[in-house]
TORVO-168982 format. One record per residue (C-alpha): residue number from 1; residue in one letter; z, x, y. Coordinates in steps of 0.5 Angstrom, whole numbers, plus 500, padded with zeros to 3 digits. Layout:
N
   num   residu    up   east   north
   NUM        A     Z      X       Y
...
//
This chain:
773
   num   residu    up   east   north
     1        X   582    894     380
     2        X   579    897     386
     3        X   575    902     387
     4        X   575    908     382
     5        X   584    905     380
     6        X   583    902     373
     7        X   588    896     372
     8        X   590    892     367
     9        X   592    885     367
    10        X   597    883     361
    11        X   599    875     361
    12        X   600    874     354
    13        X   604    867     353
    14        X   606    863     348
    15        X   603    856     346
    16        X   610    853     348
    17        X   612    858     354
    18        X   605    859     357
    19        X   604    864     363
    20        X   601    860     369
    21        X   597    861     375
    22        X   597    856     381
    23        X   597    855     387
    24        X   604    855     391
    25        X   603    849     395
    26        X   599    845     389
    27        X   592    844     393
    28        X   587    845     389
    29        X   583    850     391
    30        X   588    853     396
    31        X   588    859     392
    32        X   582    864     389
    33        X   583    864     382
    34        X   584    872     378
    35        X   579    876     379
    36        X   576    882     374
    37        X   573    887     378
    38        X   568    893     375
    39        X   573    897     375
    40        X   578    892     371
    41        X   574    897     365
    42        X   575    903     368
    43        X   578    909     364
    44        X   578    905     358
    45        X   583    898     362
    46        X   583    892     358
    47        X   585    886     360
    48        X   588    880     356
    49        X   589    873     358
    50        X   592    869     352
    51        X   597    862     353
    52        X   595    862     359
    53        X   594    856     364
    54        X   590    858     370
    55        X   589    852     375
    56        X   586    849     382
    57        X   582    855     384
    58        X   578    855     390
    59        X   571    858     387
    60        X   573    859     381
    61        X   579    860     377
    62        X   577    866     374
    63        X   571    872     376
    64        X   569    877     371
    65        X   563    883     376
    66        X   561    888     371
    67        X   567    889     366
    68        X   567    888     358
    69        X   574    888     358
    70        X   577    881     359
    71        X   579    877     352
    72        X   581    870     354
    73        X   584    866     348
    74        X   588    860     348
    75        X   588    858     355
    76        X   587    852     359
    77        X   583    853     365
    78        X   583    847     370
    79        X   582    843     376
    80        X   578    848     380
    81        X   574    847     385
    82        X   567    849     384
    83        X   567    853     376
    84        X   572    855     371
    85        X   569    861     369
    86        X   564    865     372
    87        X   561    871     368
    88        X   556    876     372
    89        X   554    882     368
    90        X   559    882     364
    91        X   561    881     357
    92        X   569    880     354
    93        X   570    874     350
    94        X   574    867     351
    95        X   576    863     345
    96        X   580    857     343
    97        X   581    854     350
    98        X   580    848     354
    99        X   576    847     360
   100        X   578    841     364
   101        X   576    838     371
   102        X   572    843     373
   103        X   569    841     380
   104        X   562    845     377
   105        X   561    848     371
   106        X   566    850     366
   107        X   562    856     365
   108        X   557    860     369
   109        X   554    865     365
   110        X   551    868     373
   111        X   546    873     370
   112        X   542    874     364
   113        X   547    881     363
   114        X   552    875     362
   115        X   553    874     354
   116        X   561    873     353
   117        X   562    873     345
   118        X   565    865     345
   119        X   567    861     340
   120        X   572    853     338
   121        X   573    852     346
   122        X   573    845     348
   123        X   570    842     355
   124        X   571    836     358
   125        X   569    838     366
   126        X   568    833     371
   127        X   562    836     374
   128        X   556    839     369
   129        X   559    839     362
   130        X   555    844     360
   131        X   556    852     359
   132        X   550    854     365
   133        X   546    860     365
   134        X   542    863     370
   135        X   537    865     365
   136        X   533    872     367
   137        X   529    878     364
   138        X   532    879     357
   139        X   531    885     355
   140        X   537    887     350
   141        X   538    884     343
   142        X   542    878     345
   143        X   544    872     342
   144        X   546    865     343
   145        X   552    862     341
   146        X   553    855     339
   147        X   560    853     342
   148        X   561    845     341
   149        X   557    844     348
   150        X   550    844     350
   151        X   548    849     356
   152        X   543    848     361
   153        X   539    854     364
   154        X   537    854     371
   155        X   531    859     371
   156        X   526    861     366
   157        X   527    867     361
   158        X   523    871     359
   159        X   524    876     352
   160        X   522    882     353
   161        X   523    890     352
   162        X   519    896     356
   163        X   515    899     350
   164        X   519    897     345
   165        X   522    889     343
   166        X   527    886     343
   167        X   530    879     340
   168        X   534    874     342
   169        X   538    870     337
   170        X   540    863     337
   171        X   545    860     333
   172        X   545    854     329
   173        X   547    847     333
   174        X   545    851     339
   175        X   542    845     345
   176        X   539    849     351
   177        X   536    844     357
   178        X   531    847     362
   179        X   531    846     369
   180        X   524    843     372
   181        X   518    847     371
   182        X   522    852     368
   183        X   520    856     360
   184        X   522    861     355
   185        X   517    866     355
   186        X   517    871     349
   187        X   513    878     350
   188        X   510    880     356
   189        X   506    885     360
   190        X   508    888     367
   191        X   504    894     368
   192        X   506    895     360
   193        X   508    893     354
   194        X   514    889     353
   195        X   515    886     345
   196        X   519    879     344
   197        X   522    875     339
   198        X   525    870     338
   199        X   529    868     332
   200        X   533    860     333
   201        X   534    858     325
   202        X   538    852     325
   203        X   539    849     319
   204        X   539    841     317
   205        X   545    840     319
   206        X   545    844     325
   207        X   538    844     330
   208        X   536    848     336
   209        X   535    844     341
   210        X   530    845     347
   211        X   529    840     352
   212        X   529    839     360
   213        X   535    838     363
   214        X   534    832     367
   215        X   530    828     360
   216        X   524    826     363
   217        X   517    828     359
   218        X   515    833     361
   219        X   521    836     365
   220        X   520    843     363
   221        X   514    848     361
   222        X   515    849     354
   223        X   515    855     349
   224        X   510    861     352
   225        X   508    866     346
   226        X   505    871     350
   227        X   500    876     346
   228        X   506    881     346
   229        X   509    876     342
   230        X   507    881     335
   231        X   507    887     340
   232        X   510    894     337
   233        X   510    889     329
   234        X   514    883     333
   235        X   516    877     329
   236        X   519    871     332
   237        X   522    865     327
   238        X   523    857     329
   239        X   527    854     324
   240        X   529    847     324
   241        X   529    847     332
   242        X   527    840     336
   243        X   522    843     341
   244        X   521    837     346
   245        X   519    833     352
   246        X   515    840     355
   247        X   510    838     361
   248        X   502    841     358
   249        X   505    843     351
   250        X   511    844     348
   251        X   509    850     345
   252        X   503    855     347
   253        X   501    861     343
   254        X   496    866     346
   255        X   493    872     342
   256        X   499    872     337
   257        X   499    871     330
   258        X   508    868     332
   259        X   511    865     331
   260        X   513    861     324
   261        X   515    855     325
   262        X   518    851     319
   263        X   523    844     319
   264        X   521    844     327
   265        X   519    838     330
   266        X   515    838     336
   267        X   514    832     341
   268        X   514    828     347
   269        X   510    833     350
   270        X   505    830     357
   271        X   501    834     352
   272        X   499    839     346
   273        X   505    839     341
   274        X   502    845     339
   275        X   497    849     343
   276        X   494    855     341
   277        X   488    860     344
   278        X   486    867     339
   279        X   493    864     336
   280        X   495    863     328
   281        X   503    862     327
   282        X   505    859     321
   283        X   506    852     321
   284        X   511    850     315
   285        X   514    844     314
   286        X   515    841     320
   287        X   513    835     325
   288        X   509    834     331
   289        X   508    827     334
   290        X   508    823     339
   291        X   506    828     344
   292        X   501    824     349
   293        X   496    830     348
   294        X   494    833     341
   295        X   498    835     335
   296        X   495    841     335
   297        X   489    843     340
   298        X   486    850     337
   299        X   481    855     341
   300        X   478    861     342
   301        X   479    865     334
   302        X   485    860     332
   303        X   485    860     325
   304        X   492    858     323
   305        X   494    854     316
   306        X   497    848     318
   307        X   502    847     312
   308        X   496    848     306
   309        X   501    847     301
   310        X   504    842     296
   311        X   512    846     297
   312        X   510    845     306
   313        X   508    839     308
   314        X   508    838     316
   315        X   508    830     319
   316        X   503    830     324
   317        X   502    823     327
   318        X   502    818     333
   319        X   500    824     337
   320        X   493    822     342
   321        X   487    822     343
   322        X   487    826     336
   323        X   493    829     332
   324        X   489    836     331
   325        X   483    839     335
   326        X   479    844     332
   327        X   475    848     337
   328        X   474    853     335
   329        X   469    855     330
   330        X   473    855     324
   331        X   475    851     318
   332        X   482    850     318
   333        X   486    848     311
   334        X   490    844     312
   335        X   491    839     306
   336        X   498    836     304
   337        X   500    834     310
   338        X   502    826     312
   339        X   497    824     318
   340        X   501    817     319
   341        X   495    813     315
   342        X   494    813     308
   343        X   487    813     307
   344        X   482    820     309
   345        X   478    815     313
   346        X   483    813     317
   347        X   486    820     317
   348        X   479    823     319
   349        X   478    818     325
   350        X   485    822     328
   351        X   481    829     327
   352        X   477    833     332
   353        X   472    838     328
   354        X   465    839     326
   355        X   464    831     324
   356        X   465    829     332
   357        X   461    836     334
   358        X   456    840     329
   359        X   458    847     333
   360        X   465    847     331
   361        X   470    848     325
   362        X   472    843     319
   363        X   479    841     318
   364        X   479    841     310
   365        X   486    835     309
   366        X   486    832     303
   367        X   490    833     299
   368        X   494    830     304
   369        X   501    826     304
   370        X   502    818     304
   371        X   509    818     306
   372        X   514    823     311
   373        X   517    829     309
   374        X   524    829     310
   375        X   528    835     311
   376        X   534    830     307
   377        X   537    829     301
   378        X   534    824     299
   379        X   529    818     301
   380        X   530    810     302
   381        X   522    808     303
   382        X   522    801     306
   383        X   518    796     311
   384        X   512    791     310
   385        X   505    790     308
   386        X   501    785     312
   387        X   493    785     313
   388        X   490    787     320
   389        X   487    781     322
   390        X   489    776     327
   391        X   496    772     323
   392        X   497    779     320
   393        X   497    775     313
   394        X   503    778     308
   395        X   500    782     302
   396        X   505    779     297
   397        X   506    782     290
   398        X   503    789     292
   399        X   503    794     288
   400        X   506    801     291
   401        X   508    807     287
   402        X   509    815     290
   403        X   507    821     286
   404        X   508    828     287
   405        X   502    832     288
   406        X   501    833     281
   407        X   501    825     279
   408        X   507    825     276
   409        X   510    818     278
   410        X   516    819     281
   411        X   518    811     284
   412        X   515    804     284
   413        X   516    797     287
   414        X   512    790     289
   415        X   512    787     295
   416        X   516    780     296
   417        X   513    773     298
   418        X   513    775     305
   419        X   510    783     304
   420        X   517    786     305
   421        X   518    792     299
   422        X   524    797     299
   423        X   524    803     294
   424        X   530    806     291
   425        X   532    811     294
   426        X   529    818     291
   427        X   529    825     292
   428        X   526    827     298
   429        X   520    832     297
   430        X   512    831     298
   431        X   510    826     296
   432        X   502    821     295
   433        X   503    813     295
   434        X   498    809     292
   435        X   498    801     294
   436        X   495    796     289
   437        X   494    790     293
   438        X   494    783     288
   439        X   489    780     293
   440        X   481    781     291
   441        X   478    785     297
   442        X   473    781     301
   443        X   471    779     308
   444        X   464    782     308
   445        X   459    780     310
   446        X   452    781     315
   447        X   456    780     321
   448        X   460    787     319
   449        X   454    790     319
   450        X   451    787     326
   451        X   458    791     329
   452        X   456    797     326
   453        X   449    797     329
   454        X   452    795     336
   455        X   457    800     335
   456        X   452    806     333
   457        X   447    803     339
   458        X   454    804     344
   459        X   452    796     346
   460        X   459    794     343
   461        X   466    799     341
   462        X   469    800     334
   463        X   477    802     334
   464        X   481    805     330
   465        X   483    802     323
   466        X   476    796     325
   467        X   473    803     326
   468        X   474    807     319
   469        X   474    801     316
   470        X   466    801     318
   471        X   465    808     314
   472        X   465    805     307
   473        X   460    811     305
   474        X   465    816     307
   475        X   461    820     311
   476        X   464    821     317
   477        X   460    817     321
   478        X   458    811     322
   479        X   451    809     323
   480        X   446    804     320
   481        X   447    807     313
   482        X   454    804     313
   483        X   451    797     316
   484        X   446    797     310
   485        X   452    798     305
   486        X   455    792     307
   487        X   450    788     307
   488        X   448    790     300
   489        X   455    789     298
   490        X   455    782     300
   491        X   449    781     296
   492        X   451    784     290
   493        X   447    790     290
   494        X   454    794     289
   495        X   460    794     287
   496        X   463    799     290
   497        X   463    803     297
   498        X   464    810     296
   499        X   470    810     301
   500        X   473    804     296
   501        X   475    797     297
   502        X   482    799     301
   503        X   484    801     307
   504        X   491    801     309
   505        X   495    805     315
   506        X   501    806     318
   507        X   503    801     323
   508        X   510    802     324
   509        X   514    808     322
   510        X   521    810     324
   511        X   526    815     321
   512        X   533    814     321
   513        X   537    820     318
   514        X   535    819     311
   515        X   531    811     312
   516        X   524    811     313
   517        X   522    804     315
   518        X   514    806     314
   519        X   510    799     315
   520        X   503    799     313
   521        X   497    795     315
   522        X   491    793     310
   523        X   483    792     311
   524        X   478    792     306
   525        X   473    798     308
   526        X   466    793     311
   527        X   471    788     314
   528        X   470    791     321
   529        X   471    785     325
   530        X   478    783     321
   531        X   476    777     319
   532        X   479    776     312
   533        X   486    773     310
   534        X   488    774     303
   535        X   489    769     298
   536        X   486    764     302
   537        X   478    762     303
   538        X   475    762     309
   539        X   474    755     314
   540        X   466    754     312
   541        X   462    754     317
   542        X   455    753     315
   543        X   454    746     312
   544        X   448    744     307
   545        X   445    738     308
   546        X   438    734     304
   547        X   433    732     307
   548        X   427    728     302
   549        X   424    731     295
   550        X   420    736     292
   551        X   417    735     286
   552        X   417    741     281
   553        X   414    743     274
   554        X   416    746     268
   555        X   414    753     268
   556        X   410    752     274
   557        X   412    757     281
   558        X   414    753     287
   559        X   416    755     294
   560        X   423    752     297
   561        X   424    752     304
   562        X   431    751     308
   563        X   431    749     315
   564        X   435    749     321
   565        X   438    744     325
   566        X   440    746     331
   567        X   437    752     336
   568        X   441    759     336
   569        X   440    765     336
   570        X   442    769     331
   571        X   443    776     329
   572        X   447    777     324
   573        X   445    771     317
   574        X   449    772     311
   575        X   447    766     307
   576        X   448    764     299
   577        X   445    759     295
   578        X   447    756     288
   579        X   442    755     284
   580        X   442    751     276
   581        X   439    758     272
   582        X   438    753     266
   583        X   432    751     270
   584        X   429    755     274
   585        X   430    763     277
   586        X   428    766     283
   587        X   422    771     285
   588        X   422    773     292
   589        X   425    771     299
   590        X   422    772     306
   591        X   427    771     312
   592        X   421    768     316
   593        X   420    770     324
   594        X   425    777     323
   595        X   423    783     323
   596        X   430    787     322
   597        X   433    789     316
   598        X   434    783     311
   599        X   435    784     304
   600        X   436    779     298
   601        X   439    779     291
   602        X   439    773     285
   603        X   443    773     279
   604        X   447    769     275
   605        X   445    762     279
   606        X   447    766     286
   607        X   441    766     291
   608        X   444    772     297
   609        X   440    774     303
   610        X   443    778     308
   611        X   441    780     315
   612        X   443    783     321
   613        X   439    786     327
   614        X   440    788     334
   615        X   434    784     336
   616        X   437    777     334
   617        X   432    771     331
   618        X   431    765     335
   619        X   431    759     331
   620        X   428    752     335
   621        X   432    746     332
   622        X   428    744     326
   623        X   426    750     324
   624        X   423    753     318
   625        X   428    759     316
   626        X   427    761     309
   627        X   423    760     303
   628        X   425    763     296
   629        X   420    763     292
   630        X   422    760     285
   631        X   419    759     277
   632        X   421    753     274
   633        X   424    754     266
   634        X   423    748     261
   635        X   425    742     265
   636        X   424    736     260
   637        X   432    735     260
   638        X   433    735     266
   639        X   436    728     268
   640        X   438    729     275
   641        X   435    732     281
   642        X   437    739     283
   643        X   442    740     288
   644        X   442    747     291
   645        X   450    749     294
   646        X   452    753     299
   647        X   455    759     297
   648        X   462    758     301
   649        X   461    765     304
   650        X   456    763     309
   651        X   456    765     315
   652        X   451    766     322
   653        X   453    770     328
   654        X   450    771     335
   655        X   448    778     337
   656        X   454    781     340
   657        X   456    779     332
   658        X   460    773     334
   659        X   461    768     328
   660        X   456    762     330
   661        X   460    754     329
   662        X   458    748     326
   663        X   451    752     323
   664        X   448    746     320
   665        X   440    747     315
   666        X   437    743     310
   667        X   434    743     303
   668        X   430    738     299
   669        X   433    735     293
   670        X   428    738     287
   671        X   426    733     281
   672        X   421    733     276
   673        X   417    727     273
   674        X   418    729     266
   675        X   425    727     265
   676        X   424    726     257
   677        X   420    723     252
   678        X   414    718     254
   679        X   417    718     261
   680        X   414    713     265
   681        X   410    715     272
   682        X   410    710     277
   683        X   402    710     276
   684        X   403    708     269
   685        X   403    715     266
   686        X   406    716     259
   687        X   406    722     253
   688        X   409    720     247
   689        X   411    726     243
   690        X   407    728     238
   691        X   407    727     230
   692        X   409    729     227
   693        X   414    735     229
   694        X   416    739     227
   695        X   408    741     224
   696        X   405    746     219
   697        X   398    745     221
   698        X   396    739     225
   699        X   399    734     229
   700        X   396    728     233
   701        X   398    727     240
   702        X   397    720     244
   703        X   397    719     251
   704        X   396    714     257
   705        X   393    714     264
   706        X   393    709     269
   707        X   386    709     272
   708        X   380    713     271
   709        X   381    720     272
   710        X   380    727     270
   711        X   385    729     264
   712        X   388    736     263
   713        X   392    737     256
   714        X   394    744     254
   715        X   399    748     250
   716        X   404    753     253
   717        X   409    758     250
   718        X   416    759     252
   719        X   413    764     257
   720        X   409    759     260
   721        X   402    762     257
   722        X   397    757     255
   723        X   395    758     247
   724        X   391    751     248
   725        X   387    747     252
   726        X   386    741     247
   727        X   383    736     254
   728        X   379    737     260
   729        X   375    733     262
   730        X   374    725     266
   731        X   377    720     261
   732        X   378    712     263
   733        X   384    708     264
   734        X   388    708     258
   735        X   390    711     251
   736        X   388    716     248
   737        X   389    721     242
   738        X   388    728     241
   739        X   389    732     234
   740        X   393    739     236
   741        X   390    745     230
   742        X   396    750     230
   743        X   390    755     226
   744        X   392    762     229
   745        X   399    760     232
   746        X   405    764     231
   747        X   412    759     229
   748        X   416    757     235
   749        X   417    753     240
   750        X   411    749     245
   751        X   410    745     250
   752        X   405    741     252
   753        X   402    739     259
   754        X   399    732     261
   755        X   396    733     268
   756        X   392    726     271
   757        X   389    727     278
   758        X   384    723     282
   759        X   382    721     289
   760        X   390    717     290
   761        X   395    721     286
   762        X   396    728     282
   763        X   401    727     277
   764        X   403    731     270
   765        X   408    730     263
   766        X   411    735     259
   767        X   413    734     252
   768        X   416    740     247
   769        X   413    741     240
   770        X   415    746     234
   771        X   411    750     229
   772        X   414    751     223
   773        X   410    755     216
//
């Protein structure tokens, strides 16, 4: 056509005798291709390529300028110099064709006024195998066809209808890669409203794709919500769309309550995943990681839901520094998501709101996911499980079971000898996960405490799991109230921490069509300097050494004094000591030349002291460091003497809660001269037993004493009350006999105490007699 003539081209062949367009001397590019003028529409002109090979254009092998007229069906368009097709504000379609060899781009859609119905096409140029597009103002309902290839868009679109709106459509298995520092932005405001949306509904089978074209992080801007996105009742849907690789975000809302994401994942941004100021999409079911900003950043009055149902679990993980940002002043719901860790301390550490500033909002997570939400059929969960410390020890035998939200269990497995545990593939849904270890917890004691302390006084940094493990009161916070927690569970005081006895969190996690291989890392909550391995004891390092004796007697209170052997420095002393109940208990302790928080326990035989202090304790060699303050039982059996034992897990740190090796203290053996009846002393100090025994009125004791002196004979109860003083008086060296009357006495069990002193010893016996009526 030309001018105002309307002309019609016709070329229908057939698949075995196709019509053919090339140029005479067989040079490619020596001839310029079939151009569709805009009046090749013209008084109702159409025009119809079909079976047709059209070859070795110059610029191209067809242009189609301001027409709608032309169908393309079945043609091969090849060898062109520069682009096979080129659409400039035109329509018409191609289908079933084969574009080969092209210099350039097989298909250029030149302006957004370009929008050719296309479909089954194959491409295969030997320049930029993709359908290109010049992107633009899209200001008429349009839509993006999904054609066996990928497009690449050379400038930013912008959607967009002068006071009204208008909807770009993307169809499923749609992959759109932007040119740098390139965007689509939905609604805009240039001197009035213009309402966009945007509707790109992939399937599971089919995502949509947005991403940079030359692949680098941060190689294009991302998804623009501007707040005429809802202008004049606007919606937009993201449905199973792959948003990915943006430069400050891959996706920022503003003054909008647009788009729904759902089934999306956002990821690989330079920043925010998802960004949002006075904003509130809906965020359904969809995943948003390893962005090198947050998850999500809220601002302004943003108050979205983040998921915030059992049916919409979302995946927010490995986004740094946290996976959401609260700052605004609102609380957030967003439970039943997975957050990458398995434990609401760990989970919380990842989460910016009002725990880390008291002017901001609450993120309310929990009830949360413990294992992915998959967009698959079913789910094959496997991976390993070792404890976070330095050998990173295998959790065997395990347990591991997921359940629903409601707690119905819906699979289990148990860890083998080398942590490894697989489960049998289950439906997919949204699921919790519980981990049983076999191992006891353990590894806590004052040198945690010390950590905690220097972490809240910023003398020392804890770190991620080390870091919520040090929150054993689950407050949010870590501060000395956690250290004073620990020390109590070292010493018995609790059985418990408020935040439990595990944590675990996800170490490694890769998801591979329906695969998760999802490895877990465990640290018992208080072990905040990760030094417990499981299923084995700790290589001691503080030995017990004894040095001279102390004679103790029946029902009688004495001191006990441990000493150090070596100077140190010590902020941080976890000690314990095994003391034989039978014959004696403890009433009280001082930890001598401290002032810090020290805090002791005595129960069934266990003596434990714990300290910690940012102000450490300096000891000289030889230094006295404890006394324990004891009560002696009845000790008339005794045969051997006592021998305190060092309780194993004993430890002495530095101040910057470094275990200190080698750490040796002494305690004296404890003896008694009563080791049975008429025992003899070395002075000649005997006491027979009284007879008889049992009595119902009297009985007759004899007694010898080495030398003249002063003698002390009482009787005492089994509480150690004296009932009877039967001697006290200077008596001569020799035997004497004393008659005991039990007038007024109840029935019972007795002892009786000889106690001999002058100016060279002081030395006693005790015997037991029985009351009878």
């Amino acid at each position: 056509s030309n001018y105002y003539h309307g002309g019609e081209l016709y070329a229908e062949g057939t698949e075995g005798s196709p019509v053919t367009f090339t140029p005479y001397d067989g040079i490619t590019g020596s001839w310029n291709g079939i151009y569709f003028e805009d009046r090749s529409d013209w008084s109702g002109a159409t025009n119809s390529l079909k079976n047709c090979i059209i070859e070795k254009g110059n610029d191209y092998n067809i242009l189609c300028e301001l027409t709608g007229s032309v169908t393309i069906d079945s043609c091969t368009i090849k060898d062109a110099v520069t682009d096979g097709i080129r659409f400039s504000s035109s329509n018409g379609s191609f289908t079933n064709s084969i574009f080969e060899n092209n210099g350039r781009y097989p298909v250029y859609f030149m302006d957004w006024a370009s929008n050719p119905w296309h479909k089954d096409n194959t491409f295969n140029s030997k320049g930029i195998n993709y359908i290109v597009m010049s992107g633009g103002n899209c200001e008429n309902n349009s839509t993006i066809l999904s054609d066996n290839i990928e497009y690449f868009v050379l400038s930013s679109i912008i959607i967009g209808k002068y006071n009204n709106k208008c909807r770009l459509t993307i169809e499923p298995g749609v992959t759109m890669n932007f040119d740098t520092s390139t965007y689509i932005q939905v609604g805009h405001h240039s001197g009035y409203y213009h309402g966009g949306e945007l509707y790109a509904e992939g399937n599971a089978d089919s995502l949509i794709t947005f991403s940079p074209y030359n692949s680098a992080v941060g190689g294009w801007e991302g998804i623009y919500f501007h707040d005429n996105s809802d202008w004049n009742s606007s919606t937009s849907s993201l449905k199973y769309c792959l948003i990915e690789k943006g430069d400050s975000y891959n996706v920022y809302c503003v003054s909008t309550s647009q788009p729904t994401f759902e089934n999306c994942e956002l990821t690989n941004a330079v920043g925010d995943g998802l960004k949002c100021y006075n904003a509130s999409p809906g965020i359904l079911s969809s995943t948003i990681s390893f962005n090198g900003g947050h998850g999500i950043y809220l601002d302004g009055s943003s108050n979205p839901d983040i998921g915030n149902d059992p049916n919409y679990t979302n995946n927010l993980y490995e986004n740094g520094p946290y996976e959401v940002y609260n700052n605004t002043s609102n609380n957030i719901d967003a439970r039943y998501n997975y957050w990458g860790a398995s434990d609401s301390a760990m989970i919380a550490s990842r989460i910016y709101d009002h725990y880390d500033n008291t002017a901001k909002g609450i993120v309310i997570f929990g009830d949360f996911a413990q294992i992915p939400a998959m967009t698959t059929t079913t789910t094959l969960l496997s991976g390993n499980v070792w404890y976070n410390n330095a050998s990173s020890s295998d959790m065997d035998n395990a347990l591991m079971e997921v359940f629903d939200f409601g707690g119905s269990p819906i699979e289990n497995t148990t860890t083998n000898g080398s942590g490894y545990y697989v489960f049998s593939s289950f439906t997919s849904g949204n699921y919790t996960l519980d981990i049983t270890p076999d191992d006891v917890w353990g590894g806590v004691n004052s040198t945690d405490a010390l950590l905690i302390l220097n972490h809240f006084a910023h003398i020392d940094t804890l770190l991620d799991m080390e870091l919520a493990a040090a929150d054993v009161n689950y407050s949010q916070t870590v501060n000395g109230t956690d250290a004073l927690f620990v020390m109590k569970r070292y010493t018995s005081m609790i059985t418990s921490f408020p935040a439990g006895d595990w944590l675990y969190n996800t170490a490694n996690l890769t998801i591979n069509g329906n695969q998760v291989v999802n490895d877990f890392a465990m640290l018992c909550f208080g072990d905040v300097n990760s030094s417990y391995t499981p299923a084995k004891k700790d290589e001691k390092t503080v030995t017990l050494v004894y040095e001279g004796n102390q004679v103790i007697q029946s029902f009688t209170a004495f001191d006990l004094t441990i000493s150090i052997k070596d100077m140190m420095e010590a902020g941080a002393i976890s000690l314990g000591l095994i003391y034989p109940k039978e014959y004696m208990e403890i009433t009280g302790a001082e930890l001598l030349n401290t002032n810090g928080n020290v805090i002791f326990t005595s129960e069934n035989g266990l003596f434990r002291i714990a300290y910690a202090d940012m102000n450490a304790v300096n000891y000289a060699a030889g230094d006295e460091m404890l006394t324990i303050n004891c009560m002696a039982r009845d000790l008339t059996s005794m045969q051997e003497p006592i021998l305190i034992e060092l309780y194993e897990a004993s430890e002495f740190a530095n101040p910057m809660a470094q275990v200190i090796e080698n750490v040796t203290l002494s305690a004296p053996e404890l003896t008694t001269l009563t080791l049975g009846i008429n025992n003899f002393g070395d002075e000649g100090l005997w006491l027979s037993e009284n007879y008889p025994n049992p009595f119902r009125n009297t009985t007759t004791i004899r007694y010898q004493i080495p030398a003249n002196g002063n003698v002390s004979l009482k009787v005492y109860n089994l509480t150690g009350t004296m009932v009877k003083e039967l001697v006290n008086n200077q008596q001569l060296k020799g035997e004497h006999t004393v008659e005991f009357n039990c007038k007024g006495i109840e029935p019972g069990i007795y002892f009786y105490k000889l106690e001999f002193s002058n100016s060279e010893n002081h030395t006693s016996l005790i015997n037991k007699m029985s009351v009878t009526r």
